[in-house]
N, C-alpha and C positions, 0 to 999 in steps of 0.2 A: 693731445697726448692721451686725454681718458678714452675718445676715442678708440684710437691705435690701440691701445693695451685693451680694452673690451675686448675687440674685434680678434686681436691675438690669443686674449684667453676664452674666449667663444671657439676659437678654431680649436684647442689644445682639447679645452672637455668634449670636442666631438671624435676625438683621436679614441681615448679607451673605448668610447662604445662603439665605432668602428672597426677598432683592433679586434674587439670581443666577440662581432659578429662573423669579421673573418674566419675567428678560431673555431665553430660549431662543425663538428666532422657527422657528417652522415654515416652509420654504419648498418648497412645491408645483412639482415638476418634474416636468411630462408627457411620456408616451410613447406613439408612435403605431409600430402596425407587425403585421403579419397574426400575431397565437397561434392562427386554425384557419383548415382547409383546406388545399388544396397547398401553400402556402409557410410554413405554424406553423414549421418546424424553423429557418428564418429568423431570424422572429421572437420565436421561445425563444432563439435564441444573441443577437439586436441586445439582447433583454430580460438576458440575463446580462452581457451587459457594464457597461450603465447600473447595474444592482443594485451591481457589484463597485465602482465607479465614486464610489455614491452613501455605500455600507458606509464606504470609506476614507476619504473627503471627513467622516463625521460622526465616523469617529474622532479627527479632525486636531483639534477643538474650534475651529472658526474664529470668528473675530468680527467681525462686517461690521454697519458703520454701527451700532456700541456694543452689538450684541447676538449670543449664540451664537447660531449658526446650524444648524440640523438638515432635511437634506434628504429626503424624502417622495417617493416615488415613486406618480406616478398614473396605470395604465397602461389602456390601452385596445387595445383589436382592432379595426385598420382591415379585415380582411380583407381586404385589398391591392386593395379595391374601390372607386375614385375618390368613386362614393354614398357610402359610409359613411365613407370616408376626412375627406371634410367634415363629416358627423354628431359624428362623436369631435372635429375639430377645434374647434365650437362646443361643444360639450361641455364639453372643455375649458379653455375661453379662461371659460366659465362659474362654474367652477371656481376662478380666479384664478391660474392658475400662472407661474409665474415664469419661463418657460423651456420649451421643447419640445426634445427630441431625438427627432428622428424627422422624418415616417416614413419609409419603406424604400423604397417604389416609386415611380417618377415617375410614375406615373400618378397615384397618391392626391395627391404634393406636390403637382403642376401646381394644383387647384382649393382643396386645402386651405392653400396658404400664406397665397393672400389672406386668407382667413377670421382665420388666424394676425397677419398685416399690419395687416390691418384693426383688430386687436383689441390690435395694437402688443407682440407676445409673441415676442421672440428665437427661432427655430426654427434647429439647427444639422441639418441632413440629409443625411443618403450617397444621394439618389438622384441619378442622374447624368446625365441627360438635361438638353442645356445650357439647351433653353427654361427651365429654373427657375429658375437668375439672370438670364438677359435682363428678367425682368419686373423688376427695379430693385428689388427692397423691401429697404428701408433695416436690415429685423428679419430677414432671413433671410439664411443661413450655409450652404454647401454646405462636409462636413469631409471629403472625399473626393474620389476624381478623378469627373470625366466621361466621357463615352461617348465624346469626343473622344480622351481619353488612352487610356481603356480600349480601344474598337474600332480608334482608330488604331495605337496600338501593336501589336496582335494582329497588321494586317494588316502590318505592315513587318518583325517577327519572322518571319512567312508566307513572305515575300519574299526577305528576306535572309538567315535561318538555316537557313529548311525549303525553301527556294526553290521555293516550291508556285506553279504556274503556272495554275491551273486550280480554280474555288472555285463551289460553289454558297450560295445563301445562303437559310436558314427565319427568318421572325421572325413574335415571336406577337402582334406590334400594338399590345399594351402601348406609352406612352408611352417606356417602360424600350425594349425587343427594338426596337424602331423607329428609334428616336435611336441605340442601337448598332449597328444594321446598317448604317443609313445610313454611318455615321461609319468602319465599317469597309469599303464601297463604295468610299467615299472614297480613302482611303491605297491602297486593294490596288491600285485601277485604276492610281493616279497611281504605284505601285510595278512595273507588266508583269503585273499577277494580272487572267487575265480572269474575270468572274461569267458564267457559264455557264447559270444558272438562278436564278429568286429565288420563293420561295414563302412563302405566308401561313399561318398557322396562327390557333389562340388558347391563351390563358394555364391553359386547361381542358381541353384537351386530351390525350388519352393514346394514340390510333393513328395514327401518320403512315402507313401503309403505300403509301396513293395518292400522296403526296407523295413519299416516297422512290423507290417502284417509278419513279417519271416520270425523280427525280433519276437515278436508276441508267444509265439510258440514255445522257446526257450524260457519264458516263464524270470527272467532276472527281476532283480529286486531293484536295480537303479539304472539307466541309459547315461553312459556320460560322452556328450559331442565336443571332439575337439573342433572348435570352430567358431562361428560368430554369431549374434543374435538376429540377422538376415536370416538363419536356416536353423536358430534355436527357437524362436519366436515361435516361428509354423509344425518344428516337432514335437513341441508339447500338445498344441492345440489337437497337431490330429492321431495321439498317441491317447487326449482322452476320448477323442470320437472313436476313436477302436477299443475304445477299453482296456487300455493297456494300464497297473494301476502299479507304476513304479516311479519312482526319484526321477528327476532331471538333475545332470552336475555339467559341470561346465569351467571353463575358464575365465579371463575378464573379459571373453570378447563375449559371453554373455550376460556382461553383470552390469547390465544398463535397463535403462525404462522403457529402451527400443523392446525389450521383451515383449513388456504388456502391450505397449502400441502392438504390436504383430502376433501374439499369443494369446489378445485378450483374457478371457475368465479362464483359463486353462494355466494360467503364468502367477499361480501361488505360493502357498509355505512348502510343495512336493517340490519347489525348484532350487537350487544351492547353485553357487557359481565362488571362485577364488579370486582377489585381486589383492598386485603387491600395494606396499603400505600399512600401515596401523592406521586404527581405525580416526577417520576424519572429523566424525561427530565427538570423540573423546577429548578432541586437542583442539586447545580456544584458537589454533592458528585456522587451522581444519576447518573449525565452524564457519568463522569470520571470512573464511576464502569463499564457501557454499552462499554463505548472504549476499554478499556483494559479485556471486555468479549469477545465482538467481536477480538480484537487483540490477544488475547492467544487461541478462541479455533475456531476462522473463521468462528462462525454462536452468532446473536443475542440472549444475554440473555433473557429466556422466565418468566415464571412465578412467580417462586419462588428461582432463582440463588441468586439473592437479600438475600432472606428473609434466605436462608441456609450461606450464608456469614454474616450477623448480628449475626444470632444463634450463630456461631461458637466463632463469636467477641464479643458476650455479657458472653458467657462462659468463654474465657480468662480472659474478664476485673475482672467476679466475682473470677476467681482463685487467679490472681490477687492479688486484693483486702484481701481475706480472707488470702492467702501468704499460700494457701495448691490445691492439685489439685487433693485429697478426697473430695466425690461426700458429705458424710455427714458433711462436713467443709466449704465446697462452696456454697452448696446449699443453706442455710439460708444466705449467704450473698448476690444471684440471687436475690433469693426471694425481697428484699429489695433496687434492683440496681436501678440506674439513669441513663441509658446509650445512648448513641446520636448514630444511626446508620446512612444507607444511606437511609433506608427505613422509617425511622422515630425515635420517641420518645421512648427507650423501659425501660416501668416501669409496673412491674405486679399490680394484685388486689388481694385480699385475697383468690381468686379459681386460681391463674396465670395465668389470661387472662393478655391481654395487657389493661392500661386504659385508653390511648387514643390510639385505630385505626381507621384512616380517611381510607374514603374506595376512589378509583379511577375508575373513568364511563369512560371506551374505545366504540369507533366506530371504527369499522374494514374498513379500507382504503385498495384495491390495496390485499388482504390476510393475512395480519396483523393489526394487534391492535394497534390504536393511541389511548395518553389517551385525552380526552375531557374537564375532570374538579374532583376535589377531591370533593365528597360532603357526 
């Protein structure tokens, strides 16, 4: 008899931990965003923040719609290439993923969200060219500022603390450099900044010399490149080999360390660049996210590592919430979140912009970005 019942209650206690492991749902969260070519270093940092993002989220043990949840990351290289950008995006949505963070550039978003939409798959993305919420989709989440905050801000800092009177402007055509230049036009004129010169470039790009030498003539008080630290890095440097002795401004896609790496001794306190958020070093979350970037992958969080760890975290909280981790079950409960990141406050607007993003003024010290002041 003591037998029989051992051997019965031996079977029963292996029932819950059986059950238990039955119930672990794998949930596929893809990532889009350039790991080669000029902008990987990017794409390495957006990709370490989702990692840390994802690490913590599976150590919490969460349990959404009666099953433990374990998040997957499925990541891809857009090559910041609008073509491929949509390639990865069907790829993807092939895949069955349950969420997208990403991608990085507005050039890839702009074609690849519909694909996303289409496929009805939550996409939260830091690219910031406002065309990308104007197209209405019900699944897509801008978790950062725009080119409106980003470049506008730039230019009324210009105006009212550097009181630069005098501004040329380079943009490399990308939907990203385009939509901030414009936006930084904008504010400077309607601030007394006259543009003086506006020239075109591309995202591949590594000699401005003819472009500068013309600028140099015009005599402006500050260069501001909408565009990336690929083609900000090398216009400072050969802006001072010609003597050109004016400001460098920029948006976030130059307010990383990729500066100095590619600008060397040229990439000083003459360069300013704008990135959304309040300041990271201010707020003990902030801090403690940069320790533990620096300590897991042995190089400083750059851009947007931050903003792809929110993303990922503001995703959870809505699956969360909703108790489903169906993109059309979640989604309207995102839409409607209140959520406290390290990056800020994140609550959408009726297009899913964020509705309060403070934007952050760096001065590049020594080859990297210190922030200045949120304004």
């Amino acid at each position: 008899m003591y037998n029989r019942m051992h051997i019965i209650a031996a079977s029963l206690a292996i029932i819950p931990a059986f059950a238990s492991a039955q119930e672990v749902q794998t949930v596929k969260i893809g990532f889009s965003s350039p790991l080669t070519g000029p902008q990987a270093s990017a794409g390495k940092d957006n990709q370490g923040g989702l990692q840390m993002a994802v690490e913590r989220l599976n150590t919490q043990g969460l349990v959404i719609g009666g099953k433990k949840i374990k998040f997957e990351i499925v990541a891809e290289d857009d090559q910041a290439d609008p073509k491929s950008g949509v390639g990865v995006a069907q790829k993807l949505a092939d895949q069955g993923v349950k969420a997208i963070v990403g991608p990085y550039n507005s050039g890839v978003t702009i074609p690849a969200s519909r694909v996303y939409n289409d496929a009805g798959i939550v996409t939260a993305t830091v690219a910031s060219n406002p065309k990308i919420t104007q197209q209405g989709f019900a699944t897509l989440f801008r978790v950062a500022a725009s080119d409106s905050q980003l470049g506008g801000k730039m230019a009324l800092y210009a105006a009212k603390e550097l009181k630069i009177k005098t501004v040329s402007v380079i943009d490399d055509r990308t939907a990203y450099g385009q939509g901030l230049a414009e936006e930084f036009i904008k504010i400077a004129q309607a601030n007394g900044i006259k543009v003086v010169s506006k020239d075109f470039t591309n995202d591949k790009a590594t000699d401005f010399t003819a472009i500068l030498t013309s600028i140099k003539g015009k005599k402006p008080q500050a260069v501001f490149i909408g565009g990336y630290a690929p083609q900000g890095g090398p216009i400072k440097r050969q802006m001072k080999q010609l003597g050109i002795d004016a400001l460098l401004m920029g948006g976030d896609g130059i307010c990383s360390p990729e500066m100095g790496r590619l600008g060397g001794d040229a990439i000083g306190e003459s360069v300013y660049c704008t990135q959304g958020g309040t300041m990271l070093e201010k707020a003990k979350e902030g801090k403690a996210f940069a320790d533990d970037y620096q300590k897991k992958f042995g190089r400083p969080a750059e851009v947007y590592a931050v903003s792809f760890y929110d993303g990922m975290m503001v995703i959870a909280q809505a699956m969360k919430a909703a108790n489903s981790v169906e993109p059309k079950v979640y989604g309207p409960t995102l839409a409607k979140i209140k959520y406290k990141g390290v990056a800020g406050q994140y609550e959408f607007d009726d297009k899913h912009d964020l509705k309060q993003s403070p934007v952050t003024i760096f001065r590049f010290k020594d080859g990297v970005p210190v922030a200045l002041t949120s304004y």
